[in-house]
PLY file of the C-alpha trace (Angstrom):
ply
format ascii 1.0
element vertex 429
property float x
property float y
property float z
element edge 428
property int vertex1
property int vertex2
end_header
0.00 0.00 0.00
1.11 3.54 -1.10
2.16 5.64 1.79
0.01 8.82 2.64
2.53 11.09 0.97
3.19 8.83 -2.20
-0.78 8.75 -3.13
-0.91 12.85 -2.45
1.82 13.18 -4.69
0.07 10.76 -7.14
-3.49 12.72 -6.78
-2.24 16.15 -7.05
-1.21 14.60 -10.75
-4.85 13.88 -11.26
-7.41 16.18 -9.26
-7.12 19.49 -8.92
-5.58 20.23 -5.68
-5.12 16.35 -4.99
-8.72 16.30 -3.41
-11.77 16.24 -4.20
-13.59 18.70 -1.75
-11.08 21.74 -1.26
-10.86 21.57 2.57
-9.62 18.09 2.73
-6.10 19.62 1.18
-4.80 20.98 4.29
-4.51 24.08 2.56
-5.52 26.26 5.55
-3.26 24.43 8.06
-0.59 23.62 6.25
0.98 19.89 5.46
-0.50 17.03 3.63
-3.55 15.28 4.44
-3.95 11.56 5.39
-5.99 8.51 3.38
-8.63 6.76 5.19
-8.66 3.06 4.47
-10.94 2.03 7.02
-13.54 3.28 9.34
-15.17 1.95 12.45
-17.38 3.64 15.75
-15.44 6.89 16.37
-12.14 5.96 14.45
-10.59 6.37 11.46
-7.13 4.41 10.34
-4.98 5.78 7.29
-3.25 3.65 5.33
-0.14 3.74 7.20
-2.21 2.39 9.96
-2.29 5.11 12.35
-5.66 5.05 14.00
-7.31 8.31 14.52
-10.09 9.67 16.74
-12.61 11.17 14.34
-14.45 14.48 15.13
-15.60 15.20 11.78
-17.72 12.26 11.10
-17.80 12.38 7.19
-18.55 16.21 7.80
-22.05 14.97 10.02
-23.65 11.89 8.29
-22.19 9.33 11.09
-24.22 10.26 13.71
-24.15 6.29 15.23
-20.48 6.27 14.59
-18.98 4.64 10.90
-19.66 1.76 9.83
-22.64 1.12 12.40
-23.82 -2.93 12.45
-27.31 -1.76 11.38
-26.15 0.00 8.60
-24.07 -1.63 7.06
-26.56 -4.47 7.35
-29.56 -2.76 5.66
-27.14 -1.32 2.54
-25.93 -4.73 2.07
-29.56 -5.94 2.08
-30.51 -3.01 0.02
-27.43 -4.07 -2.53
-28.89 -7.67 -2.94
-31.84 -6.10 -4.98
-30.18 -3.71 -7.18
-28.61 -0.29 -6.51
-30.26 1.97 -8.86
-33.64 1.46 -10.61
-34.34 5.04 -12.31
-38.23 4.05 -11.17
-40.31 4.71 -7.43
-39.28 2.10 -4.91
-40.56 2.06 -1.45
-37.76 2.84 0.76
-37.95 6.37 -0.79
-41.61 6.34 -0.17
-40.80 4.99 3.53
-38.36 7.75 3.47
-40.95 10.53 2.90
-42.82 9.54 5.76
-40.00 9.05 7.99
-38.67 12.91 7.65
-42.61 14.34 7.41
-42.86 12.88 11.13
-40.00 13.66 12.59
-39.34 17.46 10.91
-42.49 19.90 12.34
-42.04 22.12 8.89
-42.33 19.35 6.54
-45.54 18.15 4.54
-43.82 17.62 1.50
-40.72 16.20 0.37
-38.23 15.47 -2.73
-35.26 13.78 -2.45
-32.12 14.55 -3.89
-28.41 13.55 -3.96
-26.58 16.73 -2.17
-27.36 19.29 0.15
-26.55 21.47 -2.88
-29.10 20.00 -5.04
-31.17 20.35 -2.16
-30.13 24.47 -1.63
-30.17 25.19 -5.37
-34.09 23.37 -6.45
-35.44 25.37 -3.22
-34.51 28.42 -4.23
-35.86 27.67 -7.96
-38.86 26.51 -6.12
-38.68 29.93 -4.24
-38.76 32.32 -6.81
-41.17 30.26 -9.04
-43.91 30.74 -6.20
-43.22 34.22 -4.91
-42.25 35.18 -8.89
-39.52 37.15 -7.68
-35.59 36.96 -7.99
-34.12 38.03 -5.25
-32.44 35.63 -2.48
-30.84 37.28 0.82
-28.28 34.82 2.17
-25.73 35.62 5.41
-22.47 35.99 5.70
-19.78 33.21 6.64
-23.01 30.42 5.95
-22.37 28.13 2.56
-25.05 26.23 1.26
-23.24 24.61 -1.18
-21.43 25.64 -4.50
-24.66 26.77 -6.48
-23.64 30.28 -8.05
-26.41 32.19 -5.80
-24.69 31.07 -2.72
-20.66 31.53 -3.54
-21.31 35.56 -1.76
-19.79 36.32 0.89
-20.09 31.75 1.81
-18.38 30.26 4.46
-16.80 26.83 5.19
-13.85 26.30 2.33
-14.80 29.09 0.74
-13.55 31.15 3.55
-10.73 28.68 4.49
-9.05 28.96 1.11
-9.68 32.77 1.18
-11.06 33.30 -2.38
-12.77 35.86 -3.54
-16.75 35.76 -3.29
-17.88 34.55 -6.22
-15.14 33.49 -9.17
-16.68 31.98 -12.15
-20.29 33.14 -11.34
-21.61 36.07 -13.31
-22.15 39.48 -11.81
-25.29 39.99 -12.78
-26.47 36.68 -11.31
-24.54 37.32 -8.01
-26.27 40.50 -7.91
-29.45 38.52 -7.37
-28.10 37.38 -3.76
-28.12 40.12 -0.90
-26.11 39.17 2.26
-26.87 40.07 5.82
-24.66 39.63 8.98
-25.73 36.76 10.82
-27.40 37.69 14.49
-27.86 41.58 13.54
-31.82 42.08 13.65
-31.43 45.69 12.76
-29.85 44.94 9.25
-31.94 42.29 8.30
-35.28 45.03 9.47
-33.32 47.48 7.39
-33.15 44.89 4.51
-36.33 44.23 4.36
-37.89 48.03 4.74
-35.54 48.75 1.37
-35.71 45.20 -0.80
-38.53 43.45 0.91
-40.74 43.51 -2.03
-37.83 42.01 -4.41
-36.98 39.09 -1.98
-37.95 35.73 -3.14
-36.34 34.06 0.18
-34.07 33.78 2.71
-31.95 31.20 3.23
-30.01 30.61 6.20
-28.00 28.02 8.71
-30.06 28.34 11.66
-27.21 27.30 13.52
-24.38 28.69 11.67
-21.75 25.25 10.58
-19.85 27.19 8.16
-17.83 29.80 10.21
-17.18 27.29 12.95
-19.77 26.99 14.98
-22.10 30.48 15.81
-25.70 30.02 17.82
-28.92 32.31 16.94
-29.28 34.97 19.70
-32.82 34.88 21.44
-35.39 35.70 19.07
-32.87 35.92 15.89
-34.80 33.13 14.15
-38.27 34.40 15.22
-37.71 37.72 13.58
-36.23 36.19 10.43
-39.60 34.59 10.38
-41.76 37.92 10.78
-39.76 39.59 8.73
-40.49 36.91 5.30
-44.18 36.51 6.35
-44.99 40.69 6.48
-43.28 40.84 2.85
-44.14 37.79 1.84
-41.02 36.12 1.23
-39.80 32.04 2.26
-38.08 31.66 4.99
-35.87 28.43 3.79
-33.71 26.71 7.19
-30.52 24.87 5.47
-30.98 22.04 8.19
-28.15 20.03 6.33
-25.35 20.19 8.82
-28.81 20.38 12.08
-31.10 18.03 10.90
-31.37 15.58 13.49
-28.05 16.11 14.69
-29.15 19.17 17.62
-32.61 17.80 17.62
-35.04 14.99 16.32
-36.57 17.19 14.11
-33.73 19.10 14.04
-33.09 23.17 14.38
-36.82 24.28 13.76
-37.79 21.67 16.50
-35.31 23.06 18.98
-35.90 26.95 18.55
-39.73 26.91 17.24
-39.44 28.35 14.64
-41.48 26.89 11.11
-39.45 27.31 8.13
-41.42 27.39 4.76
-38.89 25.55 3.16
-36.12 23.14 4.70
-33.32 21.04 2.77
-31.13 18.20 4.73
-28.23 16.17 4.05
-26.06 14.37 5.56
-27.67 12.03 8.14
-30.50 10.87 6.14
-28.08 9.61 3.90
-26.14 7.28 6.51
-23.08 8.32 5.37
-23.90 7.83 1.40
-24.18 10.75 -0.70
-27.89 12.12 -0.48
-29.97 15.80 0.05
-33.72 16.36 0.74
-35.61 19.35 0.61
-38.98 19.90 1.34
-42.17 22.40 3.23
-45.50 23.65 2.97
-47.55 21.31 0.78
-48.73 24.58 -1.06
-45.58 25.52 -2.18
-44.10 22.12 -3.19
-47.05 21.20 -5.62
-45.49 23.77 -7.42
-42.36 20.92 -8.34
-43.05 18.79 -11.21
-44.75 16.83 -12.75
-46.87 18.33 -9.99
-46.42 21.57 -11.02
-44.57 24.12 -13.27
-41.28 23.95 -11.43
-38.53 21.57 -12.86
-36.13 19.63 -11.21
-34.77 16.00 -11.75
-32.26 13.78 -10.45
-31.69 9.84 -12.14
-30.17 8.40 -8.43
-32.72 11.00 -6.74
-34.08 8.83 -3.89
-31.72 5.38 -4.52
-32.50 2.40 -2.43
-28.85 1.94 -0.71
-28.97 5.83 0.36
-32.45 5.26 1.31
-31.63 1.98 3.46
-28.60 3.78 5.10
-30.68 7.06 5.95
-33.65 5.11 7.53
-31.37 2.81 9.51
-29.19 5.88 10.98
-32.57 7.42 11.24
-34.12 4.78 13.27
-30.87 4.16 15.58
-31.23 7.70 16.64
-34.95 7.89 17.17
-34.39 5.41 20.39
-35.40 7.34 23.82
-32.28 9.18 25.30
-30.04 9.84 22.11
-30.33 13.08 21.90
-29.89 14.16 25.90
-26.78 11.57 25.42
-24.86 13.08 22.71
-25.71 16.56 24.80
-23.86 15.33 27.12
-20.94 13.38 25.36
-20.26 16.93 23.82
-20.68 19.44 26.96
-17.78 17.02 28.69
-15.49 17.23 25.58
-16.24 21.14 25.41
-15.37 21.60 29.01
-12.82 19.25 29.41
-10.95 20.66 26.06
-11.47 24.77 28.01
-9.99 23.00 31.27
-6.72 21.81 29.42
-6.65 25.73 27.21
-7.18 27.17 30.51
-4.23 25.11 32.03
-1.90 26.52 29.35
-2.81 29.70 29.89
-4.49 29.59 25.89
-7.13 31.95 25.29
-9.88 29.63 23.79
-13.48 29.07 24.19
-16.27 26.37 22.96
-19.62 26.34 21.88
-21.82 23.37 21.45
-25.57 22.56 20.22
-26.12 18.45 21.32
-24.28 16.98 19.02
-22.05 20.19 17.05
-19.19 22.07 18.40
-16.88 24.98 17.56
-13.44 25.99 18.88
-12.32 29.28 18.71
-8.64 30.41 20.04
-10.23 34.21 21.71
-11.44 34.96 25.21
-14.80 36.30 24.22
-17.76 34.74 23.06
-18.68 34.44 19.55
-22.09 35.62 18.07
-21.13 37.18 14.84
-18.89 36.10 11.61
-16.95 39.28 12.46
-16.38 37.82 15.70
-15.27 34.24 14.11
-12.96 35.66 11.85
-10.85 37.28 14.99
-10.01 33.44 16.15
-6.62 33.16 16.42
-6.53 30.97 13.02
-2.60 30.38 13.43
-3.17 29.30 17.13
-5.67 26.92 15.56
-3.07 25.42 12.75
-0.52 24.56 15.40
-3.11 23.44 17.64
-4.38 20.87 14.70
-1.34 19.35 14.03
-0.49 18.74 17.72
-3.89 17.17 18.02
-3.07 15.56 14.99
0.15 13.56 15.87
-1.55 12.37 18.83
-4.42 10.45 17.06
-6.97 13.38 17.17
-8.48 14.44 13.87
-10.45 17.63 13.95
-11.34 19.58 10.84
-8.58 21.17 8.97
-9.99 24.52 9.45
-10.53 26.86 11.42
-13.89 27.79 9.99
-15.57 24.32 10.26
-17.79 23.03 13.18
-16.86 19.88 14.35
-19.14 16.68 15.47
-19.66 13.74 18.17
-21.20 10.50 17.84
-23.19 7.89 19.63
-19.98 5.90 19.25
-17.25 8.44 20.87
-16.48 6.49 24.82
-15.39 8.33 27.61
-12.19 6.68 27.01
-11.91 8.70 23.40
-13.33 11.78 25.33
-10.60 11.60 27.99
-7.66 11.10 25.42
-8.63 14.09 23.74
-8.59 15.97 26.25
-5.09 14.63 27.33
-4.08 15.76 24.26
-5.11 18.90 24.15
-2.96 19.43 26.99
0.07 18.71 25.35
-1.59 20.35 21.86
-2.49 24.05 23.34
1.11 23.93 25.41
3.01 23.19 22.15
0.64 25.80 20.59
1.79 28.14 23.38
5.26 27.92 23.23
5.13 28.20 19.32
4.68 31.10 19.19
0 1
1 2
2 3
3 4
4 5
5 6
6 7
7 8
8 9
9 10
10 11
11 12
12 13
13 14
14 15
15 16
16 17
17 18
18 19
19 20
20 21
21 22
22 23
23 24
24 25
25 26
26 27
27 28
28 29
29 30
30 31
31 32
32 33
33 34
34 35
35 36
36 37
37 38
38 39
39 40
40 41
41 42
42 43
43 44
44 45
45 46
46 47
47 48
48 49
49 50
50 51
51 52
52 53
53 54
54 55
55 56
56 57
57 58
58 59
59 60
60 61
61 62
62 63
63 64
64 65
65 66
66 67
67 68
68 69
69 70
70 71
71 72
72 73
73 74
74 75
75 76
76 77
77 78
78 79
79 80
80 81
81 82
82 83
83 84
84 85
85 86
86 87
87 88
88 89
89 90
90 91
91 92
92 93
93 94
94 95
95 96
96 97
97 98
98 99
99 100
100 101
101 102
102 103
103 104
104 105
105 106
106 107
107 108
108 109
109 110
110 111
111 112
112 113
113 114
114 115
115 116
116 117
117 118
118 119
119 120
120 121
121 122
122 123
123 124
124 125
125 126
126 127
127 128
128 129
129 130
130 131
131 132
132 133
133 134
134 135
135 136
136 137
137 138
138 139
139 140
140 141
141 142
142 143
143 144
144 145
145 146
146 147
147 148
148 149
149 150
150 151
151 152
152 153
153 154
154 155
155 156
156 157
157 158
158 159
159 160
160 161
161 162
162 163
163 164
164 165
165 166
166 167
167 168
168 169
169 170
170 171
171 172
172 173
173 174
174 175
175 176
176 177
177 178
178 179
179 180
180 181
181 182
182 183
183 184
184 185
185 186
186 187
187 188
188 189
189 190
190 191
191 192
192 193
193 194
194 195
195 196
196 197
197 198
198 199
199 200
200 201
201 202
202 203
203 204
204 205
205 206
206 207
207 208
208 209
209 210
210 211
211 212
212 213
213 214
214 215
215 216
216 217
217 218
218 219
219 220
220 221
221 222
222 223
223 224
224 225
225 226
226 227
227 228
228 229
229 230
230 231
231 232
232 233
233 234
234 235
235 236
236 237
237 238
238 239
239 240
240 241
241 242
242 243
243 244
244 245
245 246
246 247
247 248
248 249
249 250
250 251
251 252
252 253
253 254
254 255
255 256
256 257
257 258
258 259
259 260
260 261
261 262
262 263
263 264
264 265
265 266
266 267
267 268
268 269
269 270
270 271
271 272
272 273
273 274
274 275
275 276
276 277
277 278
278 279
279 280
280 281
281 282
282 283
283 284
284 285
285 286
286 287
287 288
288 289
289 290
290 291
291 292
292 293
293 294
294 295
295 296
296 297
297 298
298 299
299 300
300 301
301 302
302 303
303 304
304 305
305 306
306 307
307 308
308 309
309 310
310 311
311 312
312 313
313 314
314 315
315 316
316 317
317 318
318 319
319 320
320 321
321 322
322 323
323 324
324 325
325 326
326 327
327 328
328 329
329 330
330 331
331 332
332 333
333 334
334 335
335 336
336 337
337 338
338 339
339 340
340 341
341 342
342 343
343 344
344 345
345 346
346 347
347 348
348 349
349 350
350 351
351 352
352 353
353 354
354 355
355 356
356 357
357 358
358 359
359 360
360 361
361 362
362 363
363 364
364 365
365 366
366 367
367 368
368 369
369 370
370 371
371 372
372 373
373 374
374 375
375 376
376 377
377 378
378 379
379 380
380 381
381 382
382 383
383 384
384 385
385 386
386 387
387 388
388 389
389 390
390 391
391 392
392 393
393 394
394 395
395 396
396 397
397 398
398 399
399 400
400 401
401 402
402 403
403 404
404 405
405 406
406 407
407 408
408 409
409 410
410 411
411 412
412 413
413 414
414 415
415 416
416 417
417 418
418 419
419 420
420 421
421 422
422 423
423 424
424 425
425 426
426 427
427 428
């Protein structure tokens, strides 16, 4: 087996930037990434054999931990029978009423294979009810690589520091107004001078993309007033939140009913999938329904369809939730003890399941207020993590995630880690 440096060298031959998603390069912390060649519970094991304590989880999806008994049981079942059809087959129909339960804001449903497919059809879906063309996004959130959303995006976007929107035509970025995230006043101010243009808004109720950034108290609820007095969809990009802070994910935990939602990542079970879906009113308006067109050939395949409803079944059992709240508040706290030890300033935040580390002494409620983290404090703190079996994401602008699977044995080396990581981080610099 190639070494992890022999098959970067090899793939920066033959993908652009030897990746295929930009953030897996290492680009924003420096050195070479590692190849997974096996996955199972909370670990991941390159192919040199080093085993590593994931907190990225396939960026969300592995909720149960990888590789998870049940489903890898149900996809091979699944496989048995065929893995793509291009007609209606029942898991996706099992699927439908699955999410429609669990997700208060959902009476309709189309499935999709990304959370960008997902992003992009609801905000064709938007402006072909309202008949407007305007879309107000925030900044730091990403919603996927859709042209409306590469303004002022988040996530690798923002980790690779290009500009806002290369490649994407002026005019059409003009279409997309951006808002700082948790400012009520601009988003009022927005609406008194635009609202009558706005088609929807789109945003990360809990904010994934810039780290990790919670709604103030009543942020969400006024987003909501706002669309409804001028008539515009509210759309909640519940990709990185769905299910993962909540059963029915962000709209369930704040109160707040989207008119349009679109998921990822979780009810795929780790295979590539993307949902979106609302008010029954305004998704008649997709065809062959209605006027609206959008299409997908692998759009609701049986072996993303068996993974999604067995993750989503292992994580409907009583407790899950209030357990992976509290996996994550010890690893948050016991990470602060060991910065705190070192004399690092660094602080955590956590919704159940999602964290974000930030190297600053105050807390963060804004993207302004992201983008002081110490980011070079961050890199050196990576890699120390890093030698010591601890994979976080390689960025400083990316939440991070816990599983069912993570032990208290994996939550105590971390944090034993960390020790050694924010001293090293310390001394560096």
């Amino acid at each position: 087996m190639p070494t992890n440096h022999e098959l970067f060298e090899t793939a920066r031959q033959l993908l652009p930037g030897g990746v295929n998603s930009p953030v897996r390069a290492f680009r924003s912390v420096g050195g070479e990434p590692f190849f997974t060649a096996r996955a199972e519970g909370p670990y991941l094991w390159d192919v040199e054999g080093q085993r590593y304590i994931d907190y990225i989880g396939s960026w969300g999806p592995m909720i149960a931990g990888h590789a998870h008994p049940k489903v890898i049981a149900a996809v091979t079942e699944a496989a048995r029978h065929g893995t793509s059809f291009g007609t209606p087959n029942p898991l996706e129909v099992t699927m439908a009423e699955t999410l429609v339960r669990l997700v208060p804001g959902l009476e309709m449903v189309r499935m999709v294979n990304s959370g960008t497919e997902a992003t992009m059809a609801a905000i064709r879906l938007a402006r072909g009810f309202t008949g407007r063309t305007r879309i107000v996004k925030f900044e730091g959130c990403y919603h996927g690589h859709g042209d409306a959303f590469l303004v002022k995006a988040g996530s690798g976007v923002m980790t690779l520091g290009l500009p806002d929107s290369p490649g994407v035509p002026k005019a059409l970025a003009d279409l997309t107004a951006t808002l700082p995230y948790n400012d009520f006043e601009a988003a009022t101010r927005l609406f008194e001078s635009i609202g009558g243009e706005v088609a929807a808004v789109i945003v990360e109720p809990i904010v994934g993309n810039a780290n990790l950034i919670v709604p103030r108290p009543g942020y969400l609820q006024h987003l909501r007033e706002l669309c409804t007095r001028h008539g515009a969809l509210l759309i909640f990009d519940e990709v990185m939140t769905g299910f993962r802070v909540a059963p029915g994910g962000a709209q369930q935990l704040y109160g707040v009913r989207p008119d349009l939602s679109t998921f990822g990542k979780v009810i795929g079970g780790g295979l590539p999938v993307g949902a979106y879906g609302g008010r029954r009113d305004v998704m008649e308006l997709i065809a062959p329904a209605g006027p609206v067109y959008q299409a997908g050939t692998l759009s609701g395949n049986p072996l993303a369809m068996a993974a999604g409803l067995a993750t989503l079944e292992l994580i409907s059992a009583p407790g899950f939730h209030a357990e992976l709240e509290r996996k994550t508040a010890r690893l948050c706290a016991g990470l602060e003890a060991a910065a705190r030890d070192a004399g690092v300033p660094f602080i955590t935040h956590h919704v159940c399941g999602m964290f974000g580390l930030y190297f600053r002494a105050e807390p963060v409620e804004t993207f302004d207020d992201a983008k002081a983290s110490d980011a070079a404090m961050f890199r050196r703190f990576f890699h120390g993590m890093l030698k010591r079996g601890v994979y976080l994401a390689p960025s400083a602008f990316e939440a991070g995630f816990i599983s069912q699977a993570h032990g208290e044995a994996d939550i105590d080396a971390t944090c034993a880690a960390a020790a050694l990581a924010f001293a090293e981080a310390r001394d560096a610099t």
